[in-house]
N, C-alpha and C positions, 0 to 999 in steps of 0.2 A: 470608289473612294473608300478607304476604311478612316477607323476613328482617328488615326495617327494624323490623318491628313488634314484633319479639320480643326479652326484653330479652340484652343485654349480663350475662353472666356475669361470665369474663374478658376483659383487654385490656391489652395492650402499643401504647405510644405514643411512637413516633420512637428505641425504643430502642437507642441501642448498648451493646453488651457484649464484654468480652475478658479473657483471662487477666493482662494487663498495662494500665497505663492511655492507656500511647498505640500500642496496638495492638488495636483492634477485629476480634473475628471475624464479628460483627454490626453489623451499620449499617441505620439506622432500619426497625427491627423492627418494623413493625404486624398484632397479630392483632387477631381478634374472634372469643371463645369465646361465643356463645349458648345462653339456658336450652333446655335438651329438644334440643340440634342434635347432633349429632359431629362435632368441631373435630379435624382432623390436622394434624400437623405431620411434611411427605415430603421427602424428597431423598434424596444419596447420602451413602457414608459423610463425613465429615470437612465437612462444610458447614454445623453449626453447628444439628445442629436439640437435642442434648444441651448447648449452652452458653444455649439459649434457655429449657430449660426449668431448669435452674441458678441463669439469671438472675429466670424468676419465681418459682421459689419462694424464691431469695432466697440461694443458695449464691457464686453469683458477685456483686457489686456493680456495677449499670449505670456505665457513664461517662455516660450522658444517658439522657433519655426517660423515662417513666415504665411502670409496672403499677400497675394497678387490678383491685380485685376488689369487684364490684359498685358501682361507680363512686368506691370509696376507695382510696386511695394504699395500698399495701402494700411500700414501698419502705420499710425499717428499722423493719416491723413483727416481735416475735419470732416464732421457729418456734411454738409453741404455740398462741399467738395466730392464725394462720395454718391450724393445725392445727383446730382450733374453730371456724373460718368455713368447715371442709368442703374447704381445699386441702390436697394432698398429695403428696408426691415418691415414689415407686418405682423403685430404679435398676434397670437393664436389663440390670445381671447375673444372669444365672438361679442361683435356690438361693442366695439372700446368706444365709440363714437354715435352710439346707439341714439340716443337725443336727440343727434344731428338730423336733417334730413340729407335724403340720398344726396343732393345736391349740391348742400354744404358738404358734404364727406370729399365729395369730390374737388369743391375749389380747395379743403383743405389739402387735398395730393397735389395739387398745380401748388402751394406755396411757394417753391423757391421761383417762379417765374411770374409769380404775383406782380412782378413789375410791368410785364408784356401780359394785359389783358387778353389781347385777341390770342395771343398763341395759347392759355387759361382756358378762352371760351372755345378752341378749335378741338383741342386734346378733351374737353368735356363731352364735345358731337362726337369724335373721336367713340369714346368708351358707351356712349349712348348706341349707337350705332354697334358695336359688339356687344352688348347688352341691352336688344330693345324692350326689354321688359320694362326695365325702370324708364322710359321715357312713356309717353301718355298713352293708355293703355282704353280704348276707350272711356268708362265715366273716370277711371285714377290717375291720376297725374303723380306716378310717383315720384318727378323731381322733386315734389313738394311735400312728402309723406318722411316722419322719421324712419330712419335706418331700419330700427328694430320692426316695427310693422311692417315694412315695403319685403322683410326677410324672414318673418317672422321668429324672429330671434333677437 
């Protein structure tokens, strides 16, 4: 099977993006995020790989081109909406939720399902379970430990 065969996740097409509208820091942006692949996005600092991912999830507004997720337009789709077809933002400061404990951090990521407790409490075992560090650790119970201690950051 090559890459051709496999499908199109995400994708950015001919996108420019910028903090202003006649000033691009991006110019025709093409990725292609494939199911099951690991898609990165490298460079140095200040070259625009945190305005690209802004622009798809939809914080900044392209000047052109489009994003597609799963071959539909997500360009003025809301966050939620967005949130529910499985995309998601993570900003790249460490501990934004640092106060929290690990376990608040985590019912705050179920938010949008906040309504269906048990599916909240199953996707929590869920991530306990690929991460059994944070659940109780002989004497540390780090569901219960702020973010920033249980990481030490």
């Amino acid at each position: 099977m090559t890459d051709t065969d496999v499908p199109i996740i995400l994708e950015t097409k001919a996108l420019d993006v910028g903090y202003y509208k006649d000033l691009n820091i991006l110019q025709n942006l093409n990725i292609k995020a494939r199911e099951n692949k690991i898609t990165a996005i490298l460079g140095a600092n200040g070259v625009g790989k945190s305005t690209a991912l802004k622009a798809i999830f939809g914080f900044l507004m392209p000047n052109a081109g489009e994003v597609l997720l799963e071959g539909e337009s997500i360009i003025n789709v809301p966050t939620y909406k967005k949130i529910l077809k499985g995309l998601a933002y993570i900003p790249q400061q460490p501990g934004v939720f640092k106060d929290m404990t690990v376990e608040a951090n985590l019912e705050l990521g179920g938010w949008t399902f906040r309504k269906d407790k048990k599916q909240v409490k199953e996707k929590i075992e869920i991530n306990y379970e690929r991460f059994p560090v944070f659940k109780r650790e002989e004497k540390t119970d780090y569901r219960r430990v702020k973010w920033r201690s249980a990481t030490n950051g």
